[in-house]
C-alpha positions as CSV (number, residue, x, y, z in Angstrom):
1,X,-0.4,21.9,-79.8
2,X,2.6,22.0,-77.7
3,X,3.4,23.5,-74.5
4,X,6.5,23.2,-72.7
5,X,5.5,24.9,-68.9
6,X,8.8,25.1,-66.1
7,X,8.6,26.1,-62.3
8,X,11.5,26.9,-60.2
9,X,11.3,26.9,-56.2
10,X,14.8,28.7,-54.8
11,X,15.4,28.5,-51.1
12,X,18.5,30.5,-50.1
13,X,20.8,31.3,-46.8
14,X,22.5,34.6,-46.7
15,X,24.6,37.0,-45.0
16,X,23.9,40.9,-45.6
17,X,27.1,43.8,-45.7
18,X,24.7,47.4,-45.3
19,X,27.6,49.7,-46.6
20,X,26.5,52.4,-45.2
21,X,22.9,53.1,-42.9
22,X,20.8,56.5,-44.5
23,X,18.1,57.7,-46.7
24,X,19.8,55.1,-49.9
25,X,21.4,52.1,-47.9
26,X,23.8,49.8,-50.4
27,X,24.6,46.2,-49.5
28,X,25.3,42.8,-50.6
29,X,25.1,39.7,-49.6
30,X,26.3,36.1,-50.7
31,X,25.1,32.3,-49.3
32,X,23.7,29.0,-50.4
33,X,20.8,28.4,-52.4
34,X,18.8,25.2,-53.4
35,X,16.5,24.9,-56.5
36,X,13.9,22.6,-56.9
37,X,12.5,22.7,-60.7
38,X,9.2,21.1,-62.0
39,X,9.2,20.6,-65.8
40,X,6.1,19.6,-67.9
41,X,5.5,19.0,-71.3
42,X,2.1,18.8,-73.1
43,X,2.3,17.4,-76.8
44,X,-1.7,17.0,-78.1
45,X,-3.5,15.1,-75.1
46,X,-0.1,13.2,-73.7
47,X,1.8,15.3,-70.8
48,X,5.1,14.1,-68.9
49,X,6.4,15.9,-65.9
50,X,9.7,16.0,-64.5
51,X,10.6,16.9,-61.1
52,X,14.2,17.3,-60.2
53,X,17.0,19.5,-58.1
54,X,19.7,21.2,-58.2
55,X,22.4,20.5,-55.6
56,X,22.9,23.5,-52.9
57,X,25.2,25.9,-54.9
58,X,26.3,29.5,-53.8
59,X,24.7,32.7,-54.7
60,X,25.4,36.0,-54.2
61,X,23.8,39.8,-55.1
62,X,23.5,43.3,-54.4
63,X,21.0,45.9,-53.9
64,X,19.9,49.1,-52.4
65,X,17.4,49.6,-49.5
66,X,15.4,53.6,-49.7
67,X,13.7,54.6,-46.5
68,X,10.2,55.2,-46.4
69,X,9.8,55.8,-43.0
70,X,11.4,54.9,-39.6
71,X,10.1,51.5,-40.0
72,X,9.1,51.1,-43.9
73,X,11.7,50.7,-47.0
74,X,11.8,50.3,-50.4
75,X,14.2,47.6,-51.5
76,X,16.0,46.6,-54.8
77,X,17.8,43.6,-55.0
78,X,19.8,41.7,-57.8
79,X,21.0,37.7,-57.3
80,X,22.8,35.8,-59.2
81,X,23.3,32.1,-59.3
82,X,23.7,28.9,-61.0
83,X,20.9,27.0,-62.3
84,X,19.5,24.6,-65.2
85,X,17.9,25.4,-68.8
86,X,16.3,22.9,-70.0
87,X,15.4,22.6,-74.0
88,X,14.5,19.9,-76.7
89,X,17.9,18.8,-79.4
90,X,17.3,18.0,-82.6
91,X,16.3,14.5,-82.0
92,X,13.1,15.8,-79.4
93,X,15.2,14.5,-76.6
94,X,15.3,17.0,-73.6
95,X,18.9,18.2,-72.5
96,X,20.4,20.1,-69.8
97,X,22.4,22.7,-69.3
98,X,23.9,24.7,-66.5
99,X,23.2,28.6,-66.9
100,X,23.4,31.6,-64.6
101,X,20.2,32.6,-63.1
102,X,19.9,36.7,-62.6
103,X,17.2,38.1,-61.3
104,X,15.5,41.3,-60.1
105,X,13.4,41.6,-56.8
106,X,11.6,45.1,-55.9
107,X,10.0,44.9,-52.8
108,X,9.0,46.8,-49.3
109,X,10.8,45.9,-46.1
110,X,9.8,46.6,-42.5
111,X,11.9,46.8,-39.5
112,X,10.8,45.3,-36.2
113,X,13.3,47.7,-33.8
């Protein structure tokens, strides 16, 4: 059978804008990004992995942050930012192509001070 497996490693710089400090804080932020993609393709018992990068592009988001607690949050966050889709033409040769990559993050924040 055939598999076709991808893995993408983004590292990322940015600067945050809180609009405003309360129970729902909005911000965004924008910065740099690098992404690192393995690509590996199994056809029967034969496999061929790729390993290659992206070079460090800008990215940018927004999201909201909902206190929890004085030191606890509950944080939503959408980025955007360029990055590569590979796929297989016609031919079975692998091409590719630059796409925007959007993505949604839920996650918990704490606050040192």
């Amino acid at each position: 059978p055939f598999k076709d497996q991808s893995e993408t490693i983004s590292n990322s710089i940015n600067l945050t804008v809180i609009l405003y400090k309360g129970f729902a804080s909005p911000f965004f932020f924008g910065g740099v990004t690098r992404k690192d993609y393995t690509s590996t393709v199994t056809l029967g018992e034969q496999s061929s992995t790729q390993k290659f990068s992206m070079p460090i592009a800008p990215n940018f988001g927004a999201g909201v942050s909902f206190k929890i607690s004085r030191s606890f949050s509950f944080k939503i966050t959408e980025t955007l930012s360029p990055g590569l889709q590979t796929y297989f033409d016609d031919e079975g040769n692998e091409q590719k192509k630059k796409v925007n990559d959007t993505y949604t993050e839920l996650g918990i924040s704490y606050n040192l001070m």
